[in-house]
Backbone as XML, in Angstrom:
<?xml version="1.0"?>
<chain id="A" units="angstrom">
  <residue number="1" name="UNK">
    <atom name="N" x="-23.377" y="-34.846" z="-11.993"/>
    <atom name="CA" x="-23.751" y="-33.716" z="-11.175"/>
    <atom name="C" x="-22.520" y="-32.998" z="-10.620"/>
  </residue>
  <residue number="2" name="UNK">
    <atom name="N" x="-21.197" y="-33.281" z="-10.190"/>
    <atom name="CA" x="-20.277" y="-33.118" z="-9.624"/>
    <atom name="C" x="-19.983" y="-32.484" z="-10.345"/>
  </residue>
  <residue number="3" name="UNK">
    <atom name="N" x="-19.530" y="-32.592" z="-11.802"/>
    <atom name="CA" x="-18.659" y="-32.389" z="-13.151"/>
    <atom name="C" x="-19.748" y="-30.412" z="-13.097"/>
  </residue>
  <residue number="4" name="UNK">
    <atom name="N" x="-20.943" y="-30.831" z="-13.552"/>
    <atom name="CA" x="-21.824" y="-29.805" z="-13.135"/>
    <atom name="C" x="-21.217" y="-28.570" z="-11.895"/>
  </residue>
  <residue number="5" name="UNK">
    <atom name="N" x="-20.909" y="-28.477" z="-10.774"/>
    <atom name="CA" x="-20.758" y="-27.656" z="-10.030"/>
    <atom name="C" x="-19.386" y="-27.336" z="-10.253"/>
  </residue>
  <residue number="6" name="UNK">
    <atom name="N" x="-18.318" y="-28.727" z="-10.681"/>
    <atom name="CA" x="-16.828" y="-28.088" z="-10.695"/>
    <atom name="C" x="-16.948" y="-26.779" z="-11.986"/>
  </residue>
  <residue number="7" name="UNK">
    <atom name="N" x="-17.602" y="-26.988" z="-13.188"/>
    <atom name="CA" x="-18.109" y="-26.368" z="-14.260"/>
    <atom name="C" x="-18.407" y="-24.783" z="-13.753"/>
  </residue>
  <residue number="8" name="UNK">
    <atom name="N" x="-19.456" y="-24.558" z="-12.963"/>
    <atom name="CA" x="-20.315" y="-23.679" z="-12.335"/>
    <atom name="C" x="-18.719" y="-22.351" z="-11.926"/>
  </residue>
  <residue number="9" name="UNK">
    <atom name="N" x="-18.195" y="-23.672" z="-10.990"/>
    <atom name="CA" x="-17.029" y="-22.712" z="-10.080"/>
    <atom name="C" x="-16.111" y="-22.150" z="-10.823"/>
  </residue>
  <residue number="10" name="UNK">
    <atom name="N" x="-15.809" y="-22.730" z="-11.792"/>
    <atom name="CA" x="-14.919" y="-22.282" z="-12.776"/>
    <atom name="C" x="-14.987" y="-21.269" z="-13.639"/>
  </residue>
  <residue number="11" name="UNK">
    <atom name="N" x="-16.430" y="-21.124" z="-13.965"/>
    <atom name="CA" x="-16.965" y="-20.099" z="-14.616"/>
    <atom name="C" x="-17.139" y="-18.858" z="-13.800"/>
  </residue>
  <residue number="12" name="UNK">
    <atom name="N" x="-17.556" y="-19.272" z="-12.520"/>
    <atom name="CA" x="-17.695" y="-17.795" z="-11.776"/>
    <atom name="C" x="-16.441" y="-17.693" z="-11.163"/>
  </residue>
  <residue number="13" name="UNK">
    <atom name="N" x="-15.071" y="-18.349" z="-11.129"/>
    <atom name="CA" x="-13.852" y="-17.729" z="-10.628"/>
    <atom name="C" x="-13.794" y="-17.072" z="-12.321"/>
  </residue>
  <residue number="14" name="UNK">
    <atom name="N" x="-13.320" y="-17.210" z="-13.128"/>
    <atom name="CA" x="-13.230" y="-16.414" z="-14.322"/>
    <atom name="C" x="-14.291" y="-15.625" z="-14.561"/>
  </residue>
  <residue number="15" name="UNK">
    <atom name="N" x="-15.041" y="-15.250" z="-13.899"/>
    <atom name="CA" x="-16.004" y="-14.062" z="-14.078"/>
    <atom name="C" x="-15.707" y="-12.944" z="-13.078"/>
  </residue>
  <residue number="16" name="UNK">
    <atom name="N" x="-15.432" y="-13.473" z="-12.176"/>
    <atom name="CA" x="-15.057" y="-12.690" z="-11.156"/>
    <atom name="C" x="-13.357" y="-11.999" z="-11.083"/>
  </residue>
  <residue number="17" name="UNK">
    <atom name="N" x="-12.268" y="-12.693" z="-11.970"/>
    <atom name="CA" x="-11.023" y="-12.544" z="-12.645"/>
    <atom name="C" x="-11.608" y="-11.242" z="-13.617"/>
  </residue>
  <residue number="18" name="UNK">
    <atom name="N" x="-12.681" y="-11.123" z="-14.823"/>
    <atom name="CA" x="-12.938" y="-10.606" z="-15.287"/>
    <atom name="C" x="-13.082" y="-9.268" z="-14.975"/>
  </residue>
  <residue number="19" name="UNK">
    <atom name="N" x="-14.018" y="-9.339" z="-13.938"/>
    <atom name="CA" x="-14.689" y="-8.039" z="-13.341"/>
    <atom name="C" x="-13.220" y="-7.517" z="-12.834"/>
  </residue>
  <residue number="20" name="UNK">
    <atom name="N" x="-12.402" y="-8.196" z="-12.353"/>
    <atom name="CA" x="-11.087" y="-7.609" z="-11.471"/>
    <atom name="C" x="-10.507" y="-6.627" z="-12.505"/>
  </residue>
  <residue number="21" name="UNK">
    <atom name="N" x="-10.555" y="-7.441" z="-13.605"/>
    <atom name="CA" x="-10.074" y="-6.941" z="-14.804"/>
    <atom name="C" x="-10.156" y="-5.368" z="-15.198"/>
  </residue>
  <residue number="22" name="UNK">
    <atom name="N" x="-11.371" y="-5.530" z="-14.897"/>
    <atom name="CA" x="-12.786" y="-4.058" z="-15.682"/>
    <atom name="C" x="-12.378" y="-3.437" z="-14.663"/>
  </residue>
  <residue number="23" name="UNK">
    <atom name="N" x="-12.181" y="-3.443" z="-13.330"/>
    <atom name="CA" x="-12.338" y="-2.574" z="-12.373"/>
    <atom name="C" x="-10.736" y="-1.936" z="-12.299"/>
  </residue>
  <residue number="24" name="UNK">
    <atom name="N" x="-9.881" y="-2.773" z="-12.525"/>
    <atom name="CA" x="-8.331" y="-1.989" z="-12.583"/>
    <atom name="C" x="-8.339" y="-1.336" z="-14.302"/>
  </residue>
  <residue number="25" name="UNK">
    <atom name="N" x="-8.838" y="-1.279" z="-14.933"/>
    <atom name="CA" x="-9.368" y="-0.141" z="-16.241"/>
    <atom name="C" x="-9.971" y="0.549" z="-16.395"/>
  </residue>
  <residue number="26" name="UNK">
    <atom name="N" x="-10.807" y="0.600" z="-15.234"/>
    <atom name="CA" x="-11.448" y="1.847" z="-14.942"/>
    <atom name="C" x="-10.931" y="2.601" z="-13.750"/>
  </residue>
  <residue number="27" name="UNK">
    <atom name="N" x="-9.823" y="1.949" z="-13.016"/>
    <atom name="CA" x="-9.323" y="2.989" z="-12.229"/>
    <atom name="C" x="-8.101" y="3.723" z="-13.297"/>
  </residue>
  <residue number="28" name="UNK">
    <atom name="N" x="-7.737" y="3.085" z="-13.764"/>
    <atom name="CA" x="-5.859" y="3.637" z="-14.878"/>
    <atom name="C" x="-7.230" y="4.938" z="-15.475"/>
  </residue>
  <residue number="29" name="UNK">
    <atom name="N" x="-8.550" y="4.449" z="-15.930"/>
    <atom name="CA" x="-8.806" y="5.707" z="-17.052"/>
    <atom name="C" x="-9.050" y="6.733" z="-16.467"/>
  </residue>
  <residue number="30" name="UNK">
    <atom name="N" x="-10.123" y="6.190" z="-14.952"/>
    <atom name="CA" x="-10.028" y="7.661" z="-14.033"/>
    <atom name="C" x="-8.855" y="8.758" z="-13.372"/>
  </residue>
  <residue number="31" name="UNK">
    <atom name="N" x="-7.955" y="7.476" z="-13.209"/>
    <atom name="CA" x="-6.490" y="8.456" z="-13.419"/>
    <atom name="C" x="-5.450" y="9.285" z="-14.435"/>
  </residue>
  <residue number="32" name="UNK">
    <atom name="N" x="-6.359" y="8.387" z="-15.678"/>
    <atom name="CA" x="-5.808" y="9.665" z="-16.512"/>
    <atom name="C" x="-6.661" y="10.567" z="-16.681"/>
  </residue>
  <residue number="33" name="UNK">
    <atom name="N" x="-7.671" y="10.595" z="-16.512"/>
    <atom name="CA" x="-8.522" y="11.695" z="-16.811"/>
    <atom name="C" x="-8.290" y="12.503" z="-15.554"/>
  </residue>
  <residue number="34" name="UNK">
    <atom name="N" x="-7.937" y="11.942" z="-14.350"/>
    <atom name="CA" x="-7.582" y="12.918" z="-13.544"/>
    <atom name="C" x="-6.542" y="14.197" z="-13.553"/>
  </residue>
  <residue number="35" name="UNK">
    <atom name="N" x="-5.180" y="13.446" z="-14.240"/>
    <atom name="CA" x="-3.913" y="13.614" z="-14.683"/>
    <atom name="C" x="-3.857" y="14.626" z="-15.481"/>
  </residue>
  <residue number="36" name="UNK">
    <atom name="N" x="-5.063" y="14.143" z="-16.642"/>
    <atom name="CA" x="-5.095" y="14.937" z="-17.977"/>
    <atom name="C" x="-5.804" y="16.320" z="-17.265"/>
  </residue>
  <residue number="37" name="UNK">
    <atom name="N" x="-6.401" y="16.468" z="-16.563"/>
    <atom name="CA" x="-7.187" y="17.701" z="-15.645"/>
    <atom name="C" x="-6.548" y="18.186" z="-14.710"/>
  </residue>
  <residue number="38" name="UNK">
    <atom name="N" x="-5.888" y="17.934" z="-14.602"/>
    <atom name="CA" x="-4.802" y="18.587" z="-13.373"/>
    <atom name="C" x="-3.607" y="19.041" z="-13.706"/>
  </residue>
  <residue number="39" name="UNK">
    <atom name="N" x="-3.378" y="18.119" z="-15.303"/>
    <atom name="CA" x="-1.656" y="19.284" z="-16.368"/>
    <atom name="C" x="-2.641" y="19.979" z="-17.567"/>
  </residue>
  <residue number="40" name="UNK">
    <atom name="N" x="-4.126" y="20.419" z="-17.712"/>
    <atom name="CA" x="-4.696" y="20.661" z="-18.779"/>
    <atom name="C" x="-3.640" y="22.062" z="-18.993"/>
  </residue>
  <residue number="41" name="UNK">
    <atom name="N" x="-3.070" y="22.601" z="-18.567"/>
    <atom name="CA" x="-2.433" y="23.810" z="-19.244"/>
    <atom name="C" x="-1.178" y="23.349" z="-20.000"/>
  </residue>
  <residue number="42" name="UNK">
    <atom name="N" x="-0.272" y="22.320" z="-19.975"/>
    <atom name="CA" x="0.396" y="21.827" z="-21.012"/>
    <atom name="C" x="-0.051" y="20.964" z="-22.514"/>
  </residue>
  <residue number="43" name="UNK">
    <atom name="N" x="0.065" y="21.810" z="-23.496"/>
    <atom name="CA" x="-0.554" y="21.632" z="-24.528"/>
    <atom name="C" x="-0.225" y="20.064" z="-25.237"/>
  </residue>
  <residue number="44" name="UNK">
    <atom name="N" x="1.306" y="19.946" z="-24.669"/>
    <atom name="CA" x="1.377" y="18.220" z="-25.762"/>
    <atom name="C" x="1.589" y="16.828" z="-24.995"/>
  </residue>
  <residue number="45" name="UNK">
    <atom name="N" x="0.718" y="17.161" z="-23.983"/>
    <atom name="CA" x="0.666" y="15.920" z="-23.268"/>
    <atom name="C" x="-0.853" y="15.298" z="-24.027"/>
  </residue>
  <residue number="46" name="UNK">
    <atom name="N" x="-0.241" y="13.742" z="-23.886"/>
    <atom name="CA" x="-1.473" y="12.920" z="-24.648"/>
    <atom name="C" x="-1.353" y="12.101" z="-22.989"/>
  </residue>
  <residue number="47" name="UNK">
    <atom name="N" x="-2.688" y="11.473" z="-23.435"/>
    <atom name="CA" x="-3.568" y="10.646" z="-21.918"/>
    <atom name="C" x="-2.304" y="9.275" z="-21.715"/>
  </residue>
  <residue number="48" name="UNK">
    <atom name="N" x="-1.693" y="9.089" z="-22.688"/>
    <atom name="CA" x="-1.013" y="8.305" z="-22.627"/>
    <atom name="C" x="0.532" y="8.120" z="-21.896"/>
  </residue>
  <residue number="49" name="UNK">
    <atom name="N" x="0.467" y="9.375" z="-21.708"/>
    <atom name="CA" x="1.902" y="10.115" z="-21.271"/>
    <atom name="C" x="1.386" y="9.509" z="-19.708"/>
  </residue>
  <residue number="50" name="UNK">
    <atom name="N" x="0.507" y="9.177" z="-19.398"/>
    <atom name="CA" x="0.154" y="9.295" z="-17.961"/>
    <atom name="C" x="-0.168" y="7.699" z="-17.372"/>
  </residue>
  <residue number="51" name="UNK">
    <atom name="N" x="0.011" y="6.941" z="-18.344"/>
    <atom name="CA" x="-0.597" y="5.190" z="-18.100"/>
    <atom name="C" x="0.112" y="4.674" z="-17.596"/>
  </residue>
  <residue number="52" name="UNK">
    <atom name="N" x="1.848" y="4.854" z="-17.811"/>
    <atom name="CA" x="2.750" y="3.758" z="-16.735"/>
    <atom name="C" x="2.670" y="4.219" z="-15.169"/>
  </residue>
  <residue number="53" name="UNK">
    <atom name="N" x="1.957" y="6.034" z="-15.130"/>
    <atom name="CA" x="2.226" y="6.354" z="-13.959"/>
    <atom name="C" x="0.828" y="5.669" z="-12.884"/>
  </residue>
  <residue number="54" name="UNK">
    <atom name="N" x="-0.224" y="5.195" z="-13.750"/>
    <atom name="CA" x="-1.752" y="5.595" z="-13.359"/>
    <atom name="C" x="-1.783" y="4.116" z="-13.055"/>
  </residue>
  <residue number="55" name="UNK">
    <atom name="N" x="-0.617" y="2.518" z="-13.863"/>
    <atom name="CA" x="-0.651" y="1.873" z="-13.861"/>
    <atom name="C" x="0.307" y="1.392" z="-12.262"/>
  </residue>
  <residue number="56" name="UNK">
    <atom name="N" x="1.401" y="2.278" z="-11.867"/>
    <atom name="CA" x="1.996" y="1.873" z="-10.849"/>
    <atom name="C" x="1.262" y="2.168" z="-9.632"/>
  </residue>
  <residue number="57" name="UNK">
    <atom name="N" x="0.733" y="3.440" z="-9.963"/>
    <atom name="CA" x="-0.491" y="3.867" z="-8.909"/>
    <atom name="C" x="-1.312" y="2.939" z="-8.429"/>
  </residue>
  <residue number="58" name="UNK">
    <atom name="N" x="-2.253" y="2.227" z="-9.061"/>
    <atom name="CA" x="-3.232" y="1.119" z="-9.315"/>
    <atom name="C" x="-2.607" y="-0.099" z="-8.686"/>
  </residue>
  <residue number="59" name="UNK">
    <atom name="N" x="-1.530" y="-0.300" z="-8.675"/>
    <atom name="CA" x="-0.526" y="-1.397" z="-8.268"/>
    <atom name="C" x="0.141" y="-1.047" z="-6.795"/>
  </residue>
  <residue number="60" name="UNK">
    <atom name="N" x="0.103" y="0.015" z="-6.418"/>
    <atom name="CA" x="0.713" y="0.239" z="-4.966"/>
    <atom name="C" x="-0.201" y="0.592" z="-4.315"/>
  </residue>
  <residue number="61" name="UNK">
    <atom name="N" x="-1.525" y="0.989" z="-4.508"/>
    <atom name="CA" x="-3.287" y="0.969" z="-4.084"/>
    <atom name="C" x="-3.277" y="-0.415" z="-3.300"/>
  </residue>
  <residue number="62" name="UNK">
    <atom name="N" x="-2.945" y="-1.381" z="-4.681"/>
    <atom name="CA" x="-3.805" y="-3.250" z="-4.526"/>
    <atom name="C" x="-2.785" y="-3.535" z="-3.349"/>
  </residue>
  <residue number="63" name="UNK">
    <atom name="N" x="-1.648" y="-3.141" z="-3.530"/>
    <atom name="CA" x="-0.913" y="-3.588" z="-2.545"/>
    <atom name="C" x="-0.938" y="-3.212" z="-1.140"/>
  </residue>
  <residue number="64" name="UNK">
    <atom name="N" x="-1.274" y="-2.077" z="-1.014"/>
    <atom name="CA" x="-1.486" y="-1.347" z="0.586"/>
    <atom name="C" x="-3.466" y="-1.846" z="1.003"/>
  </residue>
  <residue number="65" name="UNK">
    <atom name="N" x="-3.643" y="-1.574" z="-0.041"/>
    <atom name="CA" x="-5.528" y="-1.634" z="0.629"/>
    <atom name="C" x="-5.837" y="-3.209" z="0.644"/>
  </residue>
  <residue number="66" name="UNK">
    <atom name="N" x="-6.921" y="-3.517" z="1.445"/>
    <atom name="CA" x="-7.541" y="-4.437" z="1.508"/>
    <atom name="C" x="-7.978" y="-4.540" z="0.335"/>
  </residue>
  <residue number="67" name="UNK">
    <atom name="N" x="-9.358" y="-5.785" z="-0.170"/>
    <atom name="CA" x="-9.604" y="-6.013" z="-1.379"/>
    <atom name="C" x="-10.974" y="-5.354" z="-0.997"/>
  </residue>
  <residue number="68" name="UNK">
    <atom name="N" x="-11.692" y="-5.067" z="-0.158"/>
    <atom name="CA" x="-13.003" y="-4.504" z="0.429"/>
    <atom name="C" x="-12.471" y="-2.971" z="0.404"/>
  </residue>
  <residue number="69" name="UNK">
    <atom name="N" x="-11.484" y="-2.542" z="0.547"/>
    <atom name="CA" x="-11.076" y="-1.218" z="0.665"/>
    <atom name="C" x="-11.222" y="-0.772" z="-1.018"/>
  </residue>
  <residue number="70" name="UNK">
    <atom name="N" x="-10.759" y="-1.482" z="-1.640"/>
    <atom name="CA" x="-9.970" y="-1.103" z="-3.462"/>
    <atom name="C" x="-11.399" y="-1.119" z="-3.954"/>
  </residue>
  <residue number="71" name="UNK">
    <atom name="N" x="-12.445" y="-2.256" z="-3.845"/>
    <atom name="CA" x="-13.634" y="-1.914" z="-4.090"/>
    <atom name="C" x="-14.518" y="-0.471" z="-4.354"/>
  </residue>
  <residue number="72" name="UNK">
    <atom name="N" x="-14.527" y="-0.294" z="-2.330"/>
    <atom name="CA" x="-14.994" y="0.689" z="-1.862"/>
    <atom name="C" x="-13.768" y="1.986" z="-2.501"/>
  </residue>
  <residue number="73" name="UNK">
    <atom name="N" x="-13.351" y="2.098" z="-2.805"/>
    <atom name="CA" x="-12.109" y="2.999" z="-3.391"/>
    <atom name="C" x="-13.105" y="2.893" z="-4.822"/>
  </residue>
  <residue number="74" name="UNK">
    <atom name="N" x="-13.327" y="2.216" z="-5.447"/>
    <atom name="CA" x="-13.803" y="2.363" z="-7.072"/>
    <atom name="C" x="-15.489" y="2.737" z="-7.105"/>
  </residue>
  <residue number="75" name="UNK">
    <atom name="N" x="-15.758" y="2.654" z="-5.967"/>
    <atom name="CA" x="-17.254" y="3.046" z="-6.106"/>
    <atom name="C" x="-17.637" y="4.127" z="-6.541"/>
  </residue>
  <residue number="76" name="UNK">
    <atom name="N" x="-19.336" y="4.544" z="-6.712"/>
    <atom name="CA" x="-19.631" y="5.835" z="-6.901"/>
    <atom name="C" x="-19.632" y="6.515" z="-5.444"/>
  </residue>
  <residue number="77" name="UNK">
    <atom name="N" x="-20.197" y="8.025" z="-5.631"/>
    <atom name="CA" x="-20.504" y="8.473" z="-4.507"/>
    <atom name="C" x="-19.271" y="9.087" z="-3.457"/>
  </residue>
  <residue number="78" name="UNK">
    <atom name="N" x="-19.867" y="9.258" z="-2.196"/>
    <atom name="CA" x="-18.510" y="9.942" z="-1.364"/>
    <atom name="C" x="-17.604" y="8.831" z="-1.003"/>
  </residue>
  <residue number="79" name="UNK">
    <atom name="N" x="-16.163" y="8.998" z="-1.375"/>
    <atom name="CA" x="-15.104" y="8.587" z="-1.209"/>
    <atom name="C" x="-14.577" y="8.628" z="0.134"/>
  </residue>
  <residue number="80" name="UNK">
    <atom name="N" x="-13.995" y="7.955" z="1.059"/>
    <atom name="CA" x="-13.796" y="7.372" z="2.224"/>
    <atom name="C" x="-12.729" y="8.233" z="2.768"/>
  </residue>
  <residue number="81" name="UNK">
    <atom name="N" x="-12.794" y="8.364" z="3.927"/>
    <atom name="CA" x="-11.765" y="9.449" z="4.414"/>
    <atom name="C" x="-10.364" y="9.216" z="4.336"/>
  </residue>
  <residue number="82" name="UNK">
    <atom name="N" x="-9.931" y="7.931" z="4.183"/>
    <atom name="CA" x="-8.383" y="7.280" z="4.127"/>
    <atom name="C" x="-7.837" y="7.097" z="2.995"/>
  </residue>
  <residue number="83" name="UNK">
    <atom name="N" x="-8.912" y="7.256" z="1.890"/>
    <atom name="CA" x="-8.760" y="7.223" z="0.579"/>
    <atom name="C" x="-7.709" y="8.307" z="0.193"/>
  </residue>
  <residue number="84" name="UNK">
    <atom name="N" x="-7.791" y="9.692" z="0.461"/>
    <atom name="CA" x="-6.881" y="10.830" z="-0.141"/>
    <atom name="C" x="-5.401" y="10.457" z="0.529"/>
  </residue>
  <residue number="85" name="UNK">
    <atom name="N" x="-5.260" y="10.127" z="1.732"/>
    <atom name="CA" x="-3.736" y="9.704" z="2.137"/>
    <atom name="C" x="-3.247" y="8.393" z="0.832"/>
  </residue>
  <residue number="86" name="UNK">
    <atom name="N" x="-4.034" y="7.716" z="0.987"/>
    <atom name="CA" x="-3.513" y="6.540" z="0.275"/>
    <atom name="C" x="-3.295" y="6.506" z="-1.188"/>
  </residue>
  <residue number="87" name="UNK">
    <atom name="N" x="-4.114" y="7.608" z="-1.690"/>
    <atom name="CA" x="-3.776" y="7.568" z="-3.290"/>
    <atom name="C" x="-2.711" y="8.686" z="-3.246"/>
  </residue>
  <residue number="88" name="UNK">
    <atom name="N" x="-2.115" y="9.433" z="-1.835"/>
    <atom name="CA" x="-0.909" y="10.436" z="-2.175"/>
    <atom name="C" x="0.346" y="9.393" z="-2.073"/>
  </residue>
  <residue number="89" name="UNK">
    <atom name="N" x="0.178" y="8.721" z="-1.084"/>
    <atom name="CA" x="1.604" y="7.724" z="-0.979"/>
    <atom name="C" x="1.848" y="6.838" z="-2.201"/>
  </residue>
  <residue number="90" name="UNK">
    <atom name="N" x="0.692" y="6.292" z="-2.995"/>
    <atom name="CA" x="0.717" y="5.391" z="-3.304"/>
    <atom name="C" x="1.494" y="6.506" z="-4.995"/>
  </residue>
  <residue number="91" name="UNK">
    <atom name="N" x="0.854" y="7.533" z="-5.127"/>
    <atom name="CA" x="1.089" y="8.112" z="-5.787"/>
    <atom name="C" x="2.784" y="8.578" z="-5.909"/>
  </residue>
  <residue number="92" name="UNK">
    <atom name="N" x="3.335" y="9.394" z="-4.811"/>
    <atom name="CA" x="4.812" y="9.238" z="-4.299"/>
    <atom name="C" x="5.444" y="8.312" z="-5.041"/>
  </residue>
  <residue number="93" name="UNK">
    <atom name="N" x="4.855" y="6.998" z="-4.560"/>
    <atom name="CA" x="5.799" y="6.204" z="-4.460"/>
    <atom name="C" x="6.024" y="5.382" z="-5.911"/>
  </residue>
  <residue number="94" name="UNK">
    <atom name="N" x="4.914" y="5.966" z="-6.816"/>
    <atom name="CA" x="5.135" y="6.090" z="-8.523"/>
    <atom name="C" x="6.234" y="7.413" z="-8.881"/>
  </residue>
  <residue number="95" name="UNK">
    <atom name="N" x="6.501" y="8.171" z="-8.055"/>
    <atom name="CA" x="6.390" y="9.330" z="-9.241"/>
    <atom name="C" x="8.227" y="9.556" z="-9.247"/>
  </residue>
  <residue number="96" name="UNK">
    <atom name="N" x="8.784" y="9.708" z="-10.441"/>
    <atom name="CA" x="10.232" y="9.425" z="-10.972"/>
    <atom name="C" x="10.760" y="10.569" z="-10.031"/>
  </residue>
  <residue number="97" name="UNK">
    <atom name="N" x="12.238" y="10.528" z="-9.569"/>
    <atom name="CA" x="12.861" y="11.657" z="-8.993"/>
    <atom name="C" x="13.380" y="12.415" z="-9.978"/>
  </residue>
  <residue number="98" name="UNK">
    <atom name="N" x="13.859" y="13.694" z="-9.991"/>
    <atom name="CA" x="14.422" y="14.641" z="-10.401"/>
    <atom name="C" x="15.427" y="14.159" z="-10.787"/>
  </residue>
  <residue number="99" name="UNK">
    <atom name="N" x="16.352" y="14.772" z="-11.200"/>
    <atom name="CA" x="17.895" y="14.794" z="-11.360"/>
    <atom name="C" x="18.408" y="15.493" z="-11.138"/>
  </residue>
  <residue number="100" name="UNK">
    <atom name="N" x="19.474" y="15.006" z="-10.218"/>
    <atom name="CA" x="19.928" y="15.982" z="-9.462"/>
    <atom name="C" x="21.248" y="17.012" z="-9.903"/>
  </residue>
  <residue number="101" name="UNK">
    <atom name="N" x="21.182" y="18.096" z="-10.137"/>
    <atom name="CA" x="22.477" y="19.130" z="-10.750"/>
    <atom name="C" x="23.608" y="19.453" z="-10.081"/>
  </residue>
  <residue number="102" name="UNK">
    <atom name="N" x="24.523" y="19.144" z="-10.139"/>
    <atom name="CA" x="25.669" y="19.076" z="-9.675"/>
    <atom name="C" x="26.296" y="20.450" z="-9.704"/>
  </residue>
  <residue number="103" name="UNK">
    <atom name="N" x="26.918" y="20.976" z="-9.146"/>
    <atom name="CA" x="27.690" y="22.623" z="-9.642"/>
    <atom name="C" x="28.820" y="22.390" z="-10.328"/>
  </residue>
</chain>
């Protein structure tokens, strides 16, 4: 019976690993599709041009938000008022600097 529940737990921590899984792949795709809609006037950008950025994004989100926040962040429906600050910083703090021109 024991062997039974250690079994049980194991399966639903790797189910629940899973879902973590699904849910940070569906935020990278909503960010490129965001990405891809927001440069649609440059003709040779592919969705792909946008994944290391959508991927650091996704990664400085997990790191600032709670795990009840990142959830509520992936849901349907109206999006939370702290949400737009946090995907600008988090965003920032992906996005490459310039280079700077010297005279």
């Amino acid at each position: 019976m024991r062997y039974l529940q250690i079994i049980t737990a194991v399966m639903i921590a790797m189910s629940q690993q899973n879902l973590a899984l699904a849910q940070d792949k569906s935020y990278q795709d909503r960010c490129i599709q965001a990405q891809i809609n927001l440069h649609e006037q440059h003709k040779n950008i592919a969705p792909n041009d946008f994944r290391a950025f959508c991927e650091c994004t996704e990664k400085q989100l997990r790191s600032t938000l709670s795990p009840s926040q990142f959830t509520e962040m992936l849901g349907k429906g109206q999006k939370p008022a702290w949400l737009k600050s946090a995907q600008a910083a988090a965003a920032k703090a992906c996005l490459k600097p310039e280079p700077k021109i010297e005279a």
